[in-house]
N, C-alpha and C positions, 0 to 999 in steps of 0.2 A: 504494500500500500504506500502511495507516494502521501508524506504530511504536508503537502501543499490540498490533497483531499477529503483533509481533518479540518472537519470547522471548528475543531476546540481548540484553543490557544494555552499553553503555559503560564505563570503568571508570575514577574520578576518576584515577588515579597509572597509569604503566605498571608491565610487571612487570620487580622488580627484577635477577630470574635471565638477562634477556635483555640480546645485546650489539649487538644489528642493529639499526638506525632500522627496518626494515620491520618484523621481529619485535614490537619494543614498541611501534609506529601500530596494525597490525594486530589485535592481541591487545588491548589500548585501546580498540578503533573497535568491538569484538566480530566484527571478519570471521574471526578464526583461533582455533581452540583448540588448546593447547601438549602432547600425550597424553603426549611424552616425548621427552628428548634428540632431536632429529634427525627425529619424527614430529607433523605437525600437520592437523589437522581442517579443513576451511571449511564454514564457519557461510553462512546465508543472504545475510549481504551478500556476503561472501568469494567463493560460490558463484558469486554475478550475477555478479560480476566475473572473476571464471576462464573460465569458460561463454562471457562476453561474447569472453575473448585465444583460447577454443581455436574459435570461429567463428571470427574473422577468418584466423588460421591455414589452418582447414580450407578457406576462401575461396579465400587464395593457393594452395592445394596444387591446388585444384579445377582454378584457371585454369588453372594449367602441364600439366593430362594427368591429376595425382595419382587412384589409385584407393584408395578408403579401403575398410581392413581390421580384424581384431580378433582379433588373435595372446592365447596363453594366456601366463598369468606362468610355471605351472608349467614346467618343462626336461626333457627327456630328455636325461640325458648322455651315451648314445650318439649324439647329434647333435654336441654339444660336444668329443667328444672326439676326431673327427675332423679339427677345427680345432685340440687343442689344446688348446684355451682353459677345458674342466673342470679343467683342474691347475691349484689356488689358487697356485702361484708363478707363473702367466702371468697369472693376474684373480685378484686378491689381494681383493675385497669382494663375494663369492659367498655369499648367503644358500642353508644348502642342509640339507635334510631324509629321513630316514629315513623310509622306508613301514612301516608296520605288517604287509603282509605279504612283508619285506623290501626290499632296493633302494634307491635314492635319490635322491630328486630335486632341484630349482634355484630358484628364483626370479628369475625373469630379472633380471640386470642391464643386459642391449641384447637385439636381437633379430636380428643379422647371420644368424646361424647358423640358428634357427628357420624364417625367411622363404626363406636362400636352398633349404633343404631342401624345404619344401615346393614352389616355385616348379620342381623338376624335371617336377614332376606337368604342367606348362601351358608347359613352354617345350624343346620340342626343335628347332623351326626356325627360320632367321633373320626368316620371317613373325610368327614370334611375338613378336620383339620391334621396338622397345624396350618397354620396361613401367617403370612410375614405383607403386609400392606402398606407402601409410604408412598408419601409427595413430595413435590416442592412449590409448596403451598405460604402466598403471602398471609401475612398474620398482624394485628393490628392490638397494641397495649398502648394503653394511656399512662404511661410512666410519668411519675410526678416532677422527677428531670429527669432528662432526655439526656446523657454525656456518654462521652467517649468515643467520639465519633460515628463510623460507623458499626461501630462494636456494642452498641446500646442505643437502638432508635423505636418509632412509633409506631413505624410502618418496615417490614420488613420479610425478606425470605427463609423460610423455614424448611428443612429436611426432618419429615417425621416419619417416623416409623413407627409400628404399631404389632407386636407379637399376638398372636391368639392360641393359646396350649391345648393341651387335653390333660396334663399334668405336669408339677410343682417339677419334676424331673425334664421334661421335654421343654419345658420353658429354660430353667437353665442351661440344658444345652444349646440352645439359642442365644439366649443372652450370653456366652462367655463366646461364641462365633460373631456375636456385633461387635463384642470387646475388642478381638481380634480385627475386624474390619474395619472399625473404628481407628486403630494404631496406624492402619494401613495408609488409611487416607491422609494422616497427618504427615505420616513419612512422604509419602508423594507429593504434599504440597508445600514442602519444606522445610517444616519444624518439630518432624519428630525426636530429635535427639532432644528437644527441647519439652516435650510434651512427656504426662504423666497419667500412667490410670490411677486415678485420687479417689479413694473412700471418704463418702461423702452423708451429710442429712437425704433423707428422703423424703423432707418436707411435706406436704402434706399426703403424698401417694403413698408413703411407705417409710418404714424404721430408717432403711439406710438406702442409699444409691452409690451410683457409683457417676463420678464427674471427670473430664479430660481434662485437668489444666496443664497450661502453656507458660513456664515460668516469663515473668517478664515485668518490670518496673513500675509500669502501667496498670498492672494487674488490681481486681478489686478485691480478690482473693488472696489468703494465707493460707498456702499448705506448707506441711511436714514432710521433708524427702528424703527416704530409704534409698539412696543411689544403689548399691550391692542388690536387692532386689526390683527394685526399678518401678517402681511405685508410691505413691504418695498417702497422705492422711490432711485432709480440712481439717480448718484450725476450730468449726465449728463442732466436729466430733474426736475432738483432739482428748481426750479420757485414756485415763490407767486401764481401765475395760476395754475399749475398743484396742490398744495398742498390743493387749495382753490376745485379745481374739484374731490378733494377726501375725503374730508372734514378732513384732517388734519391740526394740529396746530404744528409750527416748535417747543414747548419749550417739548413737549411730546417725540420727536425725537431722538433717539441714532449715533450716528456715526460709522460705522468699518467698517474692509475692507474684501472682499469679494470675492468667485469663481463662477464664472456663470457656473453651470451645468446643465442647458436646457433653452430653449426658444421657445416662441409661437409668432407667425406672423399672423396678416391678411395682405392679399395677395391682396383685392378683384378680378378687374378684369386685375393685372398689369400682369398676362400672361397669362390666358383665351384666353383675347380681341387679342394682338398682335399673337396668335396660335391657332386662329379662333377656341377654344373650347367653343362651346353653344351650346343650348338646346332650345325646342319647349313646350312654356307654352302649358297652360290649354285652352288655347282663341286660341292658333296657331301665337302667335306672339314669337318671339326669342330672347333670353338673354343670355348674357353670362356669366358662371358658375362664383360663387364665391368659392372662393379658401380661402385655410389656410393653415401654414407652424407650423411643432409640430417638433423640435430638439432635443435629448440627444444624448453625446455621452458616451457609454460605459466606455471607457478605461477614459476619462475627468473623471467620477464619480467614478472610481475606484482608481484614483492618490490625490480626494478629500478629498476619504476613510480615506489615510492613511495621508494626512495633516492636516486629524481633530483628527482625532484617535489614530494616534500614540503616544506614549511615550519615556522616553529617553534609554528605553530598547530594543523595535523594533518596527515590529506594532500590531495592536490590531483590528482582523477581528471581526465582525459583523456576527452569526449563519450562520445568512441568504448569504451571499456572501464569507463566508471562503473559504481555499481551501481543508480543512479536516475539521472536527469538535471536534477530539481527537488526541492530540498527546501523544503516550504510550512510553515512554521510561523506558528499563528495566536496571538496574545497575549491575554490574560484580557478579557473581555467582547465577543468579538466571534467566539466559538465559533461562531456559525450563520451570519456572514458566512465567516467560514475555510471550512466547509463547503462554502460553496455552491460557494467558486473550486474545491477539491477536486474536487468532481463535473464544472465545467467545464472543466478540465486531464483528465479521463479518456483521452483519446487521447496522452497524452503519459507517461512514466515518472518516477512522481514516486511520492514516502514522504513523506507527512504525520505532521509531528509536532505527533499530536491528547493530548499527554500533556496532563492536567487538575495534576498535583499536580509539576508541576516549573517553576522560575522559568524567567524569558525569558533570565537571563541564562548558566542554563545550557543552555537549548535552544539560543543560539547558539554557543557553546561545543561543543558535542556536536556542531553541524552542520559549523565549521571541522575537526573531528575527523574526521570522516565522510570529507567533502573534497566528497559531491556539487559540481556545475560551477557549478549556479545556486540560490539562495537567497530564496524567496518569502517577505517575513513582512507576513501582514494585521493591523493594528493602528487603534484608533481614531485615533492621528493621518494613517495615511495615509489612512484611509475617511472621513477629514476634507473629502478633495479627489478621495475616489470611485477613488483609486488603492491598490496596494499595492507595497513596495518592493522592489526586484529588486538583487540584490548576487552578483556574479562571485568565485567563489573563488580564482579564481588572480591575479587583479590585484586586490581589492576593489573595483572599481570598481561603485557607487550610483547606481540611477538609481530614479525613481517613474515607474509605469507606471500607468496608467487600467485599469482592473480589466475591460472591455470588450474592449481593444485587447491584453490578456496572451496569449491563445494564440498568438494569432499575432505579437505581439515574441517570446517564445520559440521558436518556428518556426524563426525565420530561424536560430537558431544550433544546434538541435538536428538 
């Protein structure tokens, strides 16, 4: 893609109203536009890059069984109110709306209730299950502040997943294969060495959970980190009991603070049972379904990305979740050599920046900004020696490449 075809522009200063390193890279780089408190836009690089975390996601869900769906945001509170959970003192950040021809309805906040309602329709014997059902489903909380960029907003995209058992047994063997899928994904989007499976509150679903945190400075969490086993404890269930029921010892333990970017719930039967979802064993006697709740959300792990990853130059994508893979910038007089490599990188995802009336020195500038992985600039000194130069954003490490032998040195890393 040539960025003379990008109607977003870069923006010399970040913006002063923002208090999150993703927030002001973001909005900077032009991948986010700021609509208001707690709601934000993604702009076409923004896009690549979201689009790019909600594949791999949809990837991992695929592997494990996952059946993908596409629940409405709109609510019937007869659904809800049979859990409960339409009384704003049980879910206190309910967006919720008056019909014209009276009534009223929801904006989803989660989708437990929805899914398990419907799911009576398809599941009345124990042939029918297990079943594994998620989306990526926008979700709407009226949080009382809106911070942290895109890592805590109003309006946002949700990966849920929804488990349905036949037994306490069959359900955890599912839930320790999202476990596993769940590492997966963070590995591929480049902060698993950073990331922890963290025992956690189960708030009001249940006794305990289990939550991903992403150490990191920004973080609104405190976990307790076992590095030798490779997992973590919240500082909310940070107890002599809980440490002793995982056979950890407090002087092993790390302290920092921390972004929760997924979480897994058992559910058992807290909405089954009240939305009369069950099933016909084996003998003809009736139970109702055991349930599990599997959360990421997209854009949360993408605003992660760039609070681990950045530098104080801009940010620094990850192959795998960039929004290009090559950024080629040609320098003044060698526009038809810059071309040519252009055309012969077409199999590869790269944004050319073919700008005429901006200096080199802030095309480079823009491009640490960007953060693409790799850095093409054709210039007359390198086409001195028939090469052009290749520069790593995340090490800066320079090297010259012969302008022949370029697809394929990029190859090997892309």
């Amino acid at each position: 893609m040539r960025q003379t075809h990008l109607f977003t522009k870069t923006q010399k200063m970040s913006p002063k109203d923002e208090e999150s390193k993703n927030a002001k890279l973001l909005i900077q780089a032009g991948f986010v536009h700021k609509e208001m408190a707690g709601v934000y836009s993604f702009l076409p690089l923004g896009l690549r890059v979201l689009n790019k975390i909600i594949g791999i996601i949809r990837e991992e869900m695929n592997a494990i069984g996952g059946e993908e769906v596409l629940l409405t945001s709109l609510q019937d509170p007869a659904v809800w109110k049979k859990s409960g959970r339409w009384d704003d003192k049980v879910i206190n950040v309910w967006f919720k709306t008056k019909l014209l021809s009276q009534g009223e309805l929801g904006l989803a906040n989660t989708h437990e209730e929805p899914l398990t309602n419907l799911m009576r329709e398809h599941i009345a014997s124990y042939r029918d299950l297990p079943r594994y059902v998620y989306q990526f489903q926008t979700k709407f909380r009226n949080e009382l502040r809106a911070k942290s960029g895109i890592m805590r907003t109003r309006e946002f995209i949700m990966k849920d997943l929804y488990s349905f058992s036949r037994t306490e047994e069959e359900f955890r063997a599912f839930y320790e294969e999202c476990a596993k899928a769940y590492m997966k994904i963070f590995t591929r989007a480049g902060i698993g060495d950073h990331t922890y499976r963290t025992f956690a509150s189960g708030g009001s679903f249940s006794k305990f959970s289990d939550e991903f945190q992403t150490t990191c400075q920004a973080g609104e969490d405190t976990i307790y980190i076992d590095k030798k086993k490779n997992i973590a404890i919240n500082k909310e269930v940070y107890t002599d009991e809980v440490l002793s029921e995982l056979g950890i010892e407090k002087g092993g333990l790390s302290e920092e603070r921390a972004i929760e970017v997924g979480n897994i719930f058992p559910l058992g039967a807290k909405f089954s049972s009240p939305l009369g979802l069950a099933f016909k064993t084996d003998d003809g006697s009736t139970k109702p379904v055991i349930m599990g709740s599997y959360g990421i959300g997209p854009a949360r792990l993408m605003g992660t990305v760039v609070e681990v990853l950045s530098d104080e130059k801009g940010m620094v994508w990850p192959v795998s979740i960039a929004p290009f893979h090559v950024h080629l910038i040609g320098l003044p007089g060698v526009e038809a050599e810059a071309e040519k490599v252009y055309k012969e990188l077409a199999n590869i995802e790269i944004l050319y920046d073919d700008r005429t009336e901006v200096q080199a020195g802030e095309k480079f500038a823009d491009a640490d900004l960007i953060g693409i992985p790799y850095r093409v600039v054709v210039s007359k000194k390198t086409l001195e020696q028939k090469s052009v130069e290749v520069k790593e954003r995340k090490n800066g490490h320079i090297e010259l490449i012969n302008i022949g032998e370029l697809s394929k040195f990029l190859s090997r890393f892309l």
